[in-house]
gemmi code that builds the backbone of each chain (N, CA, C; Angstrom):
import gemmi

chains = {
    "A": [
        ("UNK", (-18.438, 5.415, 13.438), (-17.742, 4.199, 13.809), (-16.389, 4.567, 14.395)),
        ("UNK", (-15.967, 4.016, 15.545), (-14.626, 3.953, 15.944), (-13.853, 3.689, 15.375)),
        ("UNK", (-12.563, 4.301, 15.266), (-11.293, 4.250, 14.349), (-10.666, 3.016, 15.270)),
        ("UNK", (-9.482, 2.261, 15.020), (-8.667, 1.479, 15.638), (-8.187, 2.402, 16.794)),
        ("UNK", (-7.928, 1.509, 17.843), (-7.531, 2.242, 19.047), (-6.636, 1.674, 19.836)),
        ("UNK", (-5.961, 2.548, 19.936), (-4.343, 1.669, 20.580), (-3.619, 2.095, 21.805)),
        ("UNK", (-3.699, 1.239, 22.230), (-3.503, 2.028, 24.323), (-1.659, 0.972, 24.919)),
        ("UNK", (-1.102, 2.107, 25.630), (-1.535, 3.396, 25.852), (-0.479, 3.892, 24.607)),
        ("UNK", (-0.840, 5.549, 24.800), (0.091, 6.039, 23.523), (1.181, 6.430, 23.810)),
        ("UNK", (1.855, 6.463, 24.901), (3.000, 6.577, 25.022), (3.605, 5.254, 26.496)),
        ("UNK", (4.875, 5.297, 26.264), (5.143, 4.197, 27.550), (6.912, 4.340, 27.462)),
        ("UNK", (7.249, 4.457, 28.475), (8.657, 4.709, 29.149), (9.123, 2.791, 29.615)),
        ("UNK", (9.502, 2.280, 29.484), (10.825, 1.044, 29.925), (11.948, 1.307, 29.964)),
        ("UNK", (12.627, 0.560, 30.979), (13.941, 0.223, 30.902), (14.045, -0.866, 30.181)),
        ("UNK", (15.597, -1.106, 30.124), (16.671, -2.247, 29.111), (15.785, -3.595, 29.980)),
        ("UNK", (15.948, -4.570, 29.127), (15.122, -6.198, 30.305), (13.908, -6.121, 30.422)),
        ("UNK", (13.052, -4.829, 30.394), (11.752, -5.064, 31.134), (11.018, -5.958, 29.926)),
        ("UNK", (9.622, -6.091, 30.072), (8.919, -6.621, 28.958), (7.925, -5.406, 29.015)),
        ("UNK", (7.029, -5.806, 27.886), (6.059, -4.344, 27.749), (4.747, -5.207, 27.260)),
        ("UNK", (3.484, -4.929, 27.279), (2.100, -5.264, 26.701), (1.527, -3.878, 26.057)),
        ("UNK", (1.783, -4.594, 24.275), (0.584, -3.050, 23.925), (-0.866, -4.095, 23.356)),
        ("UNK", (-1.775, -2.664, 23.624), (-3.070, -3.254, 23.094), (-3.467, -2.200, 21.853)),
        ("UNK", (-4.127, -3.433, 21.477), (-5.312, -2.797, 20.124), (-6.259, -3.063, 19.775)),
        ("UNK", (-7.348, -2.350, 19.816), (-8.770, -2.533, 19.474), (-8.969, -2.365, 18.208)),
        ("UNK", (-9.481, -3.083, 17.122), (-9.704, -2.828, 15.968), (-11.131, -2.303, 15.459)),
        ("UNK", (-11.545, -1.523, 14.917), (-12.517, -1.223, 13.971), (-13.984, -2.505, 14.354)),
        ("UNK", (-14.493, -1.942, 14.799), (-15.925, -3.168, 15.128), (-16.392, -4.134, 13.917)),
        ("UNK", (-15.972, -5.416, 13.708), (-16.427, -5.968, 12.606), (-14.324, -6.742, 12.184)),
        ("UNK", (-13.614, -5.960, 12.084), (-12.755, -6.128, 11.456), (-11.926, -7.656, 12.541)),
        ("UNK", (-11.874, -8.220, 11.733), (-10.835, -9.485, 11.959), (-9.807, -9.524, 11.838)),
        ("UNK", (-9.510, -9.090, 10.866), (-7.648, -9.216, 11.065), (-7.000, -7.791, 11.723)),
        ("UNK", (-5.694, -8.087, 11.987), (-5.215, -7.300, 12.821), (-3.962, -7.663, 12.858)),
        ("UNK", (-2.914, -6.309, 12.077), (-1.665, -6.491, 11.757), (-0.923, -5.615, 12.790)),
        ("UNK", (0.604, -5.496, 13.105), (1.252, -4.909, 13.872), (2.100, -4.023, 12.881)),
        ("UNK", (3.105, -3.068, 13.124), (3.935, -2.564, 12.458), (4.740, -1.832, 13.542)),
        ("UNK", (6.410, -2.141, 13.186), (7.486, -1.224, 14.319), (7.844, 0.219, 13.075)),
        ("UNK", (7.872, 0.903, 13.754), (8.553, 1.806, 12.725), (9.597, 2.288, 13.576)),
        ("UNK", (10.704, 3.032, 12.813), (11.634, 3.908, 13.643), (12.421, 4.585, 12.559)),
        ("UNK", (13.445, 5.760, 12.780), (13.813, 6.437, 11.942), (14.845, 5.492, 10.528)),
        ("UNK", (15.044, 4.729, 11.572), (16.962, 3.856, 10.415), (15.859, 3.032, 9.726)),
        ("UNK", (14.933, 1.756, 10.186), (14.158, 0.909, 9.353), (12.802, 1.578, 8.593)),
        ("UNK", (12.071, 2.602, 8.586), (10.953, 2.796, 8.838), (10.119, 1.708, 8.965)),
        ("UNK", (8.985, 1.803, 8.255), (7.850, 1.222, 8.616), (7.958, -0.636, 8.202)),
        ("UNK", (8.161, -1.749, 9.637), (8.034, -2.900, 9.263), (7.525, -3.489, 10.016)),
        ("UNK", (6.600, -4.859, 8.975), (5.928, -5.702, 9.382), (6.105, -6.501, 10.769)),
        ("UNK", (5.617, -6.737, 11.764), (5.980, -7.646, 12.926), (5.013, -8.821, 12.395)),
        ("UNK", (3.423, -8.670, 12.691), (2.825, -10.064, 12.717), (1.330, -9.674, 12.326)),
        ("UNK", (0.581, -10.794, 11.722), (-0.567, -10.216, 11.561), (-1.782, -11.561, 11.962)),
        ("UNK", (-2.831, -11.181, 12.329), (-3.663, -11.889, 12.769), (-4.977, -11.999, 12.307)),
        ("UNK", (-5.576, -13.165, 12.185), (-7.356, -13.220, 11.742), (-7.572, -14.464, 12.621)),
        ("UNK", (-8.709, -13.984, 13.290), (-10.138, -15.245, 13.607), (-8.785, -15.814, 14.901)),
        ("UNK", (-7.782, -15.128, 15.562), (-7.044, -15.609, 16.925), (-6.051, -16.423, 16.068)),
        ("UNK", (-5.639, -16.277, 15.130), (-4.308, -17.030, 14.309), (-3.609, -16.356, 13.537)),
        ("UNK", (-2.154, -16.764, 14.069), (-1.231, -15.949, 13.648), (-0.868, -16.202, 12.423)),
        ("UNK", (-1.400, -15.865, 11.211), (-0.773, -16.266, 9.660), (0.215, -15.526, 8.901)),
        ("UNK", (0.798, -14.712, 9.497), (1.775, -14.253, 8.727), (3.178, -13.314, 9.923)),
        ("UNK", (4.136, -14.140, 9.625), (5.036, -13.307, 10.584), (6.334, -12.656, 9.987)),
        ("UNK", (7.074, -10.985, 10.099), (7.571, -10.781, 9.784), (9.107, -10.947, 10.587)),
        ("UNK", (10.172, -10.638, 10.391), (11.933, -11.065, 10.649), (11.900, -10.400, 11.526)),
        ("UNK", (11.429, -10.835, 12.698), (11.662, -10.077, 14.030), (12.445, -11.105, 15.016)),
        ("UNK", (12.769, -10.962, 15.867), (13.369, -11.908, 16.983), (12.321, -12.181, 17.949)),
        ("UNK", (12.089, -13.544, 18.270), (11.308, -14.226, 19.281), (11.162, -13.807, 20.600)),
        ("UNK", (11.285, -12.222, 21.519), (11.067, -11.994, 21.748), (10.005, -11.023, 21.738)),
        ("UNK", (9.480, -10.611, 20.350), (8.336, -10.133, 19.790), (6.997, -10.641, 19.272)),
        ("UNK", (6.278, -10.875, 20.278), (4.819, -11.687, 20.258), (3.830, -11.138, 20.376)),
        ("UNK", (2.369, -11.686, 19.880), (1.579, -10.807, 19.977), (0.375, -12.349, 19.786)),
        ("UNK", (-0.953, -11.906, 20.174), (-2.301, -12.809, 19.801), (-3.305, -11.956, 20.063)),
        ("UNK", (-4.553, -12.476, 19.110), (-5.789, -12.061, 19.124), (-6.651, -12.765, 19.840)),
        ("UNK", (-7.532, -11.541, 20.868), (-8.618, -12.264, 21.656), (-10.122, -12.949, 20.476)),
        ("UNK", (-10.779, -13.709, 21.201), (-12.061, -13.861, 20.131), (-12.896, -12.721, 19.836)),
        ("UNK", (-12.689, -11.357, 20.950), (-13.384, -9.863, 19.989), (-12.646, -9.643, 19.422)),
        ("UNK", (-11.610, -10.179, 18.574), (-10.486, -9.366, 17.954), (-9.471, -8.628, 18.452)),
        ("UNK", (-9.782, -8.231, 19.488), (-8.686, -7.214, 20.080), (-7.406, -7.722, 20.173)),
        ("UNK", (-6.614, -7.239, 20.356), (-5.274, -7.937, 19.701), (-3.663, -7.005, 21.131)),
        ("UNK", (-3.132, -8.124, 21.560), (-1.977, -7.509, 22.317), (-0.364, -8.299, 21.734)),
        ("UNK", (0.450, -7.166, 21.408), (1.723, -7.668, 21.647), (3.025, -7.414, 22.551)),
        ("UNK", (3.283, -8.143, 23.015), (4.396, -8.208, 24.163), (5.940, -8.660, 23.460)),
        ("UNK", (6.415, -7.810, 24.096), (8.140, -7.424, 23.923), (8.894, -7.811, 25.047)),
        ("UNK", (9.695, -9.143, 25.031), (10.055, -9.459, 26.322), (11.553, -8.744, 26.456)),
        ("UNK", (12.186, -8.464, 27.459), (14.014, -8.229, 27.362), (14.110, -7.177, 26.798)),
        ("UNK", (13.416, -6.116, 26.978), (13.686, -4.868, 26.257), (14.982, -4.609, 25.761)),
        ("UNK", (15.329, -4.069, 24.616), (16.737, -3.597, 24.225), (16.687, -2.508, 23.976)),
        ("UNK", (17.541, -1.175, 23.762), (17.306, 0.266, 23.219), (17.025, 0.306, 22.191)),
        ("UNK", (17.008, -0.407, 21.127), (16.512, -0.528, 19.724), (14.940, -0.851, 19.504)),
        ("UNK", (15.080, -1.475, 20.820), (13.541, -1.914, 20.692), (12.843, -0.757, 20.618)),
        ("UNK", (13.231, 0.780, 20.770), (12.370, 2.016, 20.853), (12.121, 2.389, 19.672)),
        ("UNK", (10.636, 2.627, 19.681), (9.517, 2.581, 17.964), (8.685, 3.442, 18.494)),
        ("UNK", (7.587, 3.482, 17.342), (6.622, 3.940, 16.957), (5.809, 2.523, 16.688)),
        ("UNK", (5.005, 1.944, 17.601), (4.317, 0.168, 17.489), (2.766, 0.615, 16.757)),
        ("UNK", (2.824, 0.112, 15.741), (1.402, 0.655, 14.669), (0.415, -0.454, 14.441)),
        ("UNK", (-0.785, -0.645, 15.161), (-1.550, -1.651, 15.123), (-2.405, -1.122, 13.652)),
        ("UNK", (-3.450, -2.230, 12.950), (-3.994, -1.824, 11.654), (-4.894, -3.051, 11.452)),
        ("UNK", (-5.775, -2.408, 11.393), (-7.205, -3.849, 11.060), (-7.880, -3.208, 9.363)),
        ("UNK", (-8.202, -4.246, 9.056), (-8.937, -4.759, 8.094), (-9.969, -5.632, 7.707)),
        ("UNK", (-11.042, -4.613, 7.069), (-12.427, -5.387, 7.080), (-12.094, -6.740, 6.126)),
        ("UNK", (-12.844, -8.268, 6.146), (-12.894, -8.694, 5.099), (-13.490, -8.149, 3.952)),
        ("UNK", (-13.001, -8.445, 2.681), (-13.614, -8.238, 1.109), (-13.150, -6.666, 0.547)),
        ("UNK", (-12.239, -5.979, 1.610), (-11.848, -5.022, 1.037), (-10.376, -4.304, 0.677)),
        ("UNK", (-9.894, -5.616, 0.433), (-9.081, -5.851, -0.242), (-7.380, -5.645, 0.233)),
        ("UNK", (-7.266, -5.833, 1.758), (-5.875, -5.285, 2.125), (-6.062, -3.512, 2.485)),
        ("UNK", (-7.036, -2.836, 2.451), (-7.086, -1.800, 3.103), (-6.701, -1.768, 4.175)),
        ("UNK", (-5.990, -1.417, 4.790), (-5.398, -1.457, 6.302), (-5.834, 0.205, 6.775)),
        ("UNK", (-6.474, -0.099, 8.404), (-6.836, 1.034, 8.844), (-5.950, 1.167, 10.289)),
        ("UNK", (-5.111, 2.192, 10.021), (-4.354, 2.289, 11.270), (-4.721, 3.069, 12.606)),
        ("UNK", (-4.267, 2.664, 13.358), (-4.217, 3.400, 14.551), (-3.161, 4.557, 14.954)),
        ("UNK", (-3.449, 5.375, 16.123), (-2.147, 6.217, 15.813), (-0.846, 6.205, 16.716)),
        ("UNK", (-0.817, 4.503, 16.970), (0.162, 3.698, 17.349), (0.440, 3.887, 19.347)),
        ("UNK", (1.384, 3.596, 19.100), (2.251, 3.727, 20.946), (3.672, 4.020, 21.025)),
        ("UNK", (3.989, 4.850, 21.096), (5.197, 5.153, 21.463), (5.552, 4.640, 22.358)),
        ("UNK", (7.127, 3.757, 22.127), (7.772, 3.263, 23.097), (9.389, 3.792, 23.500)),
        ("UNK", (9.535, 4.459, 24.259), (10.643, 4.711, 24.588), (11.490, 3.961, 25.755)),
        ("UNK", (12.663, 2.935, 25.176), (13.265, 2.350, 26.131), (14.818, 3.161, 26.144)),
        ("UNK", (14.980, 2.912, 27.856), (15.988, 3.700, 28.250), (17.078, 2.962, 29.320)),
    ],
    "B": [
        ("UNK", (5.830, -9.477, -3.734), (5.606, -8.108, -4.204), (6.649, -7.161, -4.767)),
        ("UNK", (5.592, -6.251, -5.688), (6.898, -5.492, -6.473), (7.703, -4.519, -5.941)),
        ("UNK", (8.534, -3.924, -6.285), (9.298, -3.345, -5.638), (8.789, -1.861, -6.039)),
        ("UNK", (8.954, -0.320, -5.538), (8.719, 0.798, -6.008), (9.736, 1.530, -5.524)),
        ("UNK", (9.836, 2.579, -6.591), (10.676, 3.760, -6.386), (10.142, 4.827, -6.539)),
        ("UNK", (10.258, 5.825, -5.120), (9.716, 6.966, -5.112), (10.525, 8.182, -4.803)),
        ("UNK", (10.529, 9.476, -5.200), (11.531, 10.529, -5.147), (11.623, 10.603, -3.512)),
        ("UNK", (12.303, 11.126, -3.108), (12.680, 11.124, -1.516), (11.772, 12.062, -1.105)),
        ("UNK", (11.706, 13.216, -2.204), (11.012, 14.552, -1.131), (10.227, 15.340, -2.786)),
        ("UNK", (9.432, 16.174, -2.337), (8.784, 16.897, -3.100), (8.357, 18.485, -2.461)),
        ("UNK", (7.792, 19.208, -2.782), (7.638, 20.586, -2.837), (6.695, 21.053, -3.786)),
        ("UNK", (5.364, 21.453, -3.029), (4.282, 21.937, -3.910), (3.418, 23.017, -2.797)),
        ("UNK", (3.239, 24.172, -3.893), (2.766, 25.284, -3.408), (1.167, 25.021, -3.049)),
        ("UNK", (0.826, 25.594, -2.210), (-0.926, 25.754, -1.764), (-1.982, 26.000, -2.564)),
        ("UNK", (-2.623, 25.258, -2.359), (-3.733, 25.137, -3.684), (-3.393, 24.476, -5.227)),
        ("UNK", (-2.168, 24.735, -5.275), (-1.904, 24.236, -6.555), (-2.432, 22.442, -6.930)),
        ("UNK", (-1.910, 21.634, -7.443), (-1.840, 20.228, -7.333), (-0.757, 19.533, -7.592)),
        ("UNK", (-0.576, 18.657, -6.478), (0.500, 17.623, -6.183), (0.734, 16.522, -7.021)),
        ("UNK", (1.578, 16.613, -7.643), (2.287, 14.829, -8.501), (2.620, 14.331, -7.906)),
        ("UNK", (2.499, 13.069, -7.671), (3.428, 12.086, -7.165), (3.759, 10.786, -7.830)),
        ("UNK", (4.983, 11.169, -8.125), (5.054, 9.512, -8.979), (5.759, 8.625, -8.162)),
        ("UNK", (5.399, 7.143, -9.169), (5.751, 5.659, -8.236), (6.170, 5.271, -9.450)),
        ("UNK", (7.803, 4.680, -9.355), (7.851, 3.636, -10.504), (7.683, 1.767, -9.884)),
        ("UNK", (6.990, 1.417, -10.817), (6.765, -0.414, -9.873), (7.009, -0.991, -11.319)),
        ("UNK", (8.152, -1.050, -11.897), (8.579, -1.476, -13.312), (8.319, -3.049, -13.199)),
        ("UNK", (8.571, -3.747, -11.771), (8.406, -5.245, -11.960), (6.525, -6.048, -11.568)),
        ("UNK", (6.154, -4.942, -11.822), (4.881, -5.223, -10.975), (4.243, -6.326, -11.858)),
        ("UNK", (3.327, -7.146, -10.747), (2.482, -8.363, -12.017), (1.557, -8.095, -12.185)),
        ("UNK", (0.735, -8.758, -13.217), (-0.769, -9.005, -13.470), (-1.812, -8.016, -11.926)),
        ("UNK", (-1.272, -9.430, -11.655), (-2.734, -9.368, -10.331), (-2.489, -8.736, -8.863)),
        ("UNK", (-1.263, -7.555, -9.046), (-0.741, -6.449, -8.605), (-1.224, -5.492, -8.685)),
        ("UNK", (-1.884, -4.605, -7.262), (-2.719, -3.068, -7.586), (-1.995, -2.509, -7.060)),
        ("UNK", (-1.592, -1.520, -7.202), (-1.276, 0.023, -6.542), (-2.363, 1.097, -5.617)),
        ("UNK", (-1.424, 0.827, -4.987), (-2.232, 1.007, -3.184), (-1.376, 2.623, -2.880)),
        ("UNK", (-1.672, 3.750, -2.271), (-1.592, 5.002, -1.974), (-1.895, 4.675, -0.278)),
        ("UNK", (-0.848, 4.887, 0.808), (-1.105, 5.723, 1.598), (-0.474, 7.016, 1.774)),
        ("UNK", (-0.957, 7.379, 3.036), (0.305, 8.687, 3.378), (0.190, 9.202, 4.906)),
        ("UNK", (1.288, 9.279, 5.564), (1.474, 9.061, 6.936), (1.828, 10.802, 7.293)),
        ("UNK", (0.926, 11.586, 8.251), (1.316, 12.581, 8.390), (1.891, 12.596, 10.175)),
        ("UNK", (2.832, 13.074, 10.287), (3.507, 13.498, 10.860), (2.953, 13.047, 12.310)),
        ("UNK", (3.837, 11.742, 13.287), (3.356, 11.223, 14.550), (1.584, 10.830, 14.110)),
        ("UNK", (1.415, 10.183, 13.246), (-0.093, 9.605, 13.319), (0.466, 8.464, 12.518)),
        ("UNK", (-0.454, 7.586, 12.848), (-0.616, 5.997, 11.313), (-0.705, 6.464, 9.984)),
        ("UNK", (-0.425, 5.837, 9.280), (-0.624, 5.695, 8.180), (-1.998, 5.974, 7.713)),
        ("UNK", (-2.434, 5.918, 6.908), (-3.920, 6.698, 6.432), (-3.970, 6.409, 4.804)),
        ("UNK", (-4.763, 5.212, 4.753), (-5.157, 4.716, 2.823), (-5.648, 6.006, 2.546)),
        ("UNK", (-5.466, 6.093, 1.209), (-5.749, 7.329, 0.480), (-6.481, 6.508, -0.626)),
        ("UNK", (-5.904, 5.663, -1.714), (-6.514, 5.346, -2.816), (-6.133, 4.013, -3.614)),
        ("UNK", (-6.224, 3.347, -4.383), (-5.433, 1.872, -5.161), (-6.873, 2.060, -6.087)),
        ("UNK", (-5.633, 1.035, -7.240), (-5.827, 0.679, -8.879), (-5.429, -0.345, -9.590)),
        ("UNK", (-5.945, -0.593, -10.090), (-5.235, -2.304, -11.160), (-4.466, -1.732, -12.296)),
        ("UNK", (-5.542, -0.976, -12.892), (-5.459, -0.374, -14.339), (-5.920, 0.772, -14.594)),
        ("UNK", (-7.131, 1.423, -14.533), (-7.507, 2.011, -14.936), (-7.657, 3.374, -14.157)),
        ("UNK", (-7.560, 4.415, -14.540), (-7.437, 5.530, -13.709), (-9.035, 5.572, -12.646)),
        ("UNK", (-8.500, 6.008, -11.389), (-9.614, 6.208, -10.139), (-9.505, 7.427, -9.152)),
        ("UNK", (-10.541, 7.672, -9.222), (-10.458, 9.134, -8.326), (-11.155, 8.592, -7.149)),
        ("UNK", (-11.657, 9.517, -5.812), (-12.178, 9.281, -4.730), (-11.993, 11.276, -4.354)),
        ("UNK", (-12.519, 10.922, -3.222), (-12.658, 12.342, -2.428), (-11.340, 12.636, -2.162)),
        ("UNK", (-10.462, 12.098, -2.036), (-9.188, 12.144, -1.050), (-8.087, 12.846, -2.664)),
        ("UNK", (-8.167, 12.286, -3.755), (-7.358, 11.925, -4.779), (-8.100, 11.464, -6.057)),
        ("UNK", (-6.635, 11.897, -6.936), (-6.951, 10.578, -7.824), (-5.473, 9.943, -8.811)),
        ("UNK", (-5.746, 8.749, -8.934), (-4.411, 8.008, -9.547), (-4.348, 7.404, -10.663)),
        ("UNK", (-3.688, 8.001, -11.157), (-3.360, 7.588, -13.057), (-1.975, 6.459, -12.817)),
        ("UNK", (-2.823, 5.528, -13.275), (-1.466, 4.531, -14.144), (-1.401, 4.387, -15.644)),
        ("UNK", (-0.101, 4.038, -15.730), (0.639, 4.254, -17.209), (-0.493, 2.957, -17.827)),
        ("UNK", (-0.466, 2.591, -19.041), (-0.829, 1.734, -19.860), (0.138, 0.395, -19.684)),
        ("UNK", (0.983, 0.361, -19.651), (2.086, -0.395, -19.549), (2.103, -1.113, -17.678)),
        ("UNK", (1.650, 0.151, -17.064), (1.409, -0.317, -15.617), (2.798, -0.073, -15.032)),
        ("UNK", (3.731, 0.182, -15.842), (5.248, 0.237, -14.608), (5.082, 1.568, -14.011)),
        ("UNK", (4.254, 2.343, -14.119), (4.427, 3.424, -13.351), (3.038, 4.246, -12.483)),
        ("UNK", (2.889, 5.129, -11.724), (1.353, 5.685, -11.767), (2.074, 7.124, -11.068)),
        ("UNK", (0.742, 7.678, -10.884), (0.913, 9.167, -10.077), (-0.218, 9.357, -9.623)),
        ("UNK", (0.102, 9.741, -8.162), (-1.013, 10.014, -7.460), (-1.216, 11.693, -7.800)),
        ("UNK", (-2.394, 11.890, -7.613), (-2.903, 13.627, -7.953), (-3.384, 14.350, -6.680)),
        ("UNK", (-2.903, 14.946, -5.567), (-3.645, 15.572, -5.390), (-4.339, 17.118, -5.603)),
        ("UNK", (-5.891, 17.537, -6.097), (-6.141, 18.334, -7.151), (-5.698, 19.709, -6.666)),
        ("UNK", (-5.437, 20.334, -5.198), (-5.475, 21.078, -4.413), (-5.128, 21.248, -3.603)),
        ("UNK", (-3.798, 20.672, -3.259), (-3.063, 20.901, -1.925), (-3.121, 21.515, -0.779)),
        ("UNK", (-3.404, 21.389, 0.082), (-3.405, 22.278, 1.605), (-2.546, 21.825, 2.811)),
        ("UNK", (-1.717, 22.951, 2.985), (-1.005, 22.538, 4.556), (-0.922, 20.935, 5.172)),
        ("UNK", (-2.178, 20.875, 5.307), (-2.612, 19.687, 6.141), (-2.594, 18.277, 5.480)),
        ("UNK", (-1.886, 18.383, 3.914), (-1.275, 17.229, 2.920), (0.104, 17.497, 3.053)),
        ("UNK", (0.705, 17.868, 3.883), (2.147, 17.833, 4.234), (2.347, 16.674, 4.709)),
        ("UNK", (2.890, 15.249, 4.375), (3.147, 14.083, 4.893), (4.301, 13.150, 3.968)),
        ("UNK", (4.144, 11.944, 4.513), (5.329, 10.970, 3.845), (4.408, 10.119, 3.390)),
        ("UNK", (4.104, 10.108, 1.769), (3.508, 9.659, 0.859), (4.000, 8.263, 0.510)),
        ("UNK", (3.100, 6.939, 0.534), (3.963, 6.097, 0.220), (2.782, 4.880, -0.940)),
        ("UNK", (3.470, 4.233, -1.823), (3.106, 3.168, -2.876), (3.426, 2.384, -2.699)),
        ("UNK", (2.623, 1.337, -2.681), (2.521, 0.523, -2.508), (1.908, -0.876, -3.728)),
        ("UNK", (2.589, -1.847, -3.802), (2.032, -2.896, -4.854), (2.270, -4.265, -4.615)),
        ("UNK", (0.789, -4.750, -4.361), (0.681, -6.060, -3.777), (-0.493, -6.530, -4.300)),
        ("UNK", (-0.733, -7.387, -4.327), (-2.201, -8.679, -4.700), (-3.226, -8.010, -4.058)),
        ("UNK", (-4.177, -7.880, -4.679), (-5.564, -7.653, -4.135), (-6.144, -8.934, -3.465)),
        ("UNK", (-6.377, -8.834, -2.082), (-7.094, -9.898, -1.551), (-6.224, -10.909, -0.873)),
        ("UNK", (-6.211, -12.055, -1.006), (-5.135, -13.059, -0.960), (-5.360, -13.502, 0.634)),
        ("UNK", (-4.186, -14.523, 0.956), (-4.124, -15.138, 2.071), (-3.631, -13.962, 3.591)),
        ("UNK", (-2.861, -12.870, 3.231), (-2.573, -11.814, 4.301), (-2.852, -10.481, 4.069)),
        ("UNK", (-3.254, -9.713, 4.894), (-2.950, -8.449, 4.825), (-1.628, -7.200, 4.858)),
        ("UNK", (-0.436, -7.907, 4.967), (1.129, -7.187, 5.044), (0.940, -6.503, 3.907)),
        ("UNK", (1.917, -5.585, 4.551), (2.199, -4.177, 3.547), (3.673, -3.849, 3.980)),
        ("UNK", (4.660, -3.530, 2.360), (5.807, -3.656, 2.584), (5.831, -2.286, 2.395)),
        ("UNK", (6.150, -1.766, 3.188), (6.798, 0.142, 2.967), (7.871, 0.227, 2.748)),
        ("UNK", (7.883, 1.098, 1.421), (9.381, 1.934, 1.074), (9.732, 3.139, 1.767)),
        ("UNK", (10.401, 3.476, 1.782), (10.782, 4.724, 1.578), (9.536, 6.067, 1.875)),
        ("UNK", (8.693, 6.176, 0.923), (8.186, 7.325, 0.557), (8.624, 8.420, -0.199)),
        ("UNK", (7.301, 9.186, -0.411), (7.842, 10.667, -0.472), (7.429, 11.651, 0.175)),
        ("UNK", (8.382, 12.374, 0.665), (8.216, 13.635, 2.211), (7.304, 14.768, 1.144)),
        ("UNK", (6.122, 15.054, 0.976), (5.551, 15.954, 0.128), (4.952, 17.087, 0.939)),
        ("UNK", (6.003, 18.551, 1.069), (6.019, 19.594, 1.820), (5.180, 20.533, 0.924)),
        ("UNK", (3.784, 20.930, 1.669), (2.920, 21.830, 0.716), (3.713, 23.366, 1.492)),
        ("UNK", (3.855, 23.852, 0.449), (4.049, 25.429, 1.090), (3.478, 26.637, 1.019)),
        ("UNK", (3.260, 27.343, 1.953), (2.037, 28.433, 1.981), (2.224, 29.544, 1.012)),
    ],
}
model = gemmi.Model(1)
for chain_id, residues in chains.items():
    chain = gemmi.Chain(chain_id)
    for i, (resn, *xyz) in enumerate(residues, 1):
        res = gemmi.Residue()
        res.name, res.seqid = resn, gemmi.SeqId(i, " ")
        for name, pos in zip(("N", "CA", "C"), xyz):
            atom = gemmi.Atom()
            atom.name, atom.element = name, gemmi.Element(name[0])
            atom.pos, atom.b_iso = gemmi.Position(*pos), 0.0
            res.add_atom(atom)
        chain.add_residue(res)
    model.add_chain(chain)
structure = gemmi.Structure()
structure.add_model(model)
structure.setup_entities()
């Protein structure tokens, strides 16, 4: 079975631009969470998704969005780039009934400059 | 969710076996302890979780206290390639979301 898959894995912006990452989740899996990491915050929640609805969102600023297609696949967009905005963007699906297992991907590097 | 405290860094020789403790002193009832561990530029990667009772798997295995404020992950045999940032986790089994609040970790450097 395919692991989560997250395109592309690396990506260069400037300050202002906006960015689209994608993620394919695990065949079967419905939900589909995001995560920014970086060295000062590590690892935090952005948004998470099941069945194309957004039910849970973490303290990010409204320029950080994201939705699920009906295969699940899942994109989030970063409008107004800022230099902070530069992460490590960690997509993570989960089968139902197994309990919050989260299966990650091995993210996208974003470097804004 | 409860909160955990984990040592910053650790140091364990090759082959030997790895401790890792988690304190989650406020943890509730219907609170499990969840194990990942993130090696170096990759995702995160589940390793193992528990309610109560001690559980092993291929990967590990994790003892919690009786009391539940604390556990330790085991791994039996360390190799190189368990060099990562170990992290605990304690949240509701199941429920309305899947979020996961990361601490800290622990940086657990196997050495040859």
């Amino acid at each position: 079975k395919a692991g989560v898959t997250q395109t592309p894995r690396y990506l260069i912006k400037t300050r202002g631009q906006q960015v689209t990452l994608s993620c394919s989740p695990i065949s079967g899996h419905r939900s589909v969470s995001w995560y920014q990491q970086t060295p000062g915050q590590g690892l935090q929640f952005l948004f998470e998704y099941f069945s194309e609805t957004q039910r849970n969102k973490g303290n990010f600023p409204g320029r950080f969005s994201g939705r699920q297609f009906s295969n699940s696949r899942s994109e989030m967009n970063v409008s107004t780039l800022e230099l902070g905005d530069s992460a490590l963007y960690l997509c993570a699906s989960n089968p139902a009934g197994e309990g919050n297992i989260q299966y990650f991907g091995a993210g996208t590097r974003l470097s804004v400059l | 969710d409860a909160k955990t405290t984990q040592p910053t860094s650790m140091d364990c020789a090759e082959g030997r076996a790895a401790n890792l403790p988690c304190n989650h002193s406020t943890i509730s009832g219907n609170e499990y302890v969840y194990w990942y561990r993130q090696i170096h530029s990759q995702g995160p990667q589940y390793i193992i979780h528990g309610l109560k009772n001690n559980e092993t798997n291929e990967m590990a295995s994790l003892i919690i206290t009786e009391d539940r404020k604390s556990s330790t992950l085991i791994l039996p045999h360390a190799t190189l390639r368990d060099t990562a940032v170990y992290y605990c986790i304690v949240r509701p089994y199941g429920g309305a979301t899947n979020k996961l609040i990361f601490g800290t970790g622990t940086l657990l450097a196997v050495q040859p």
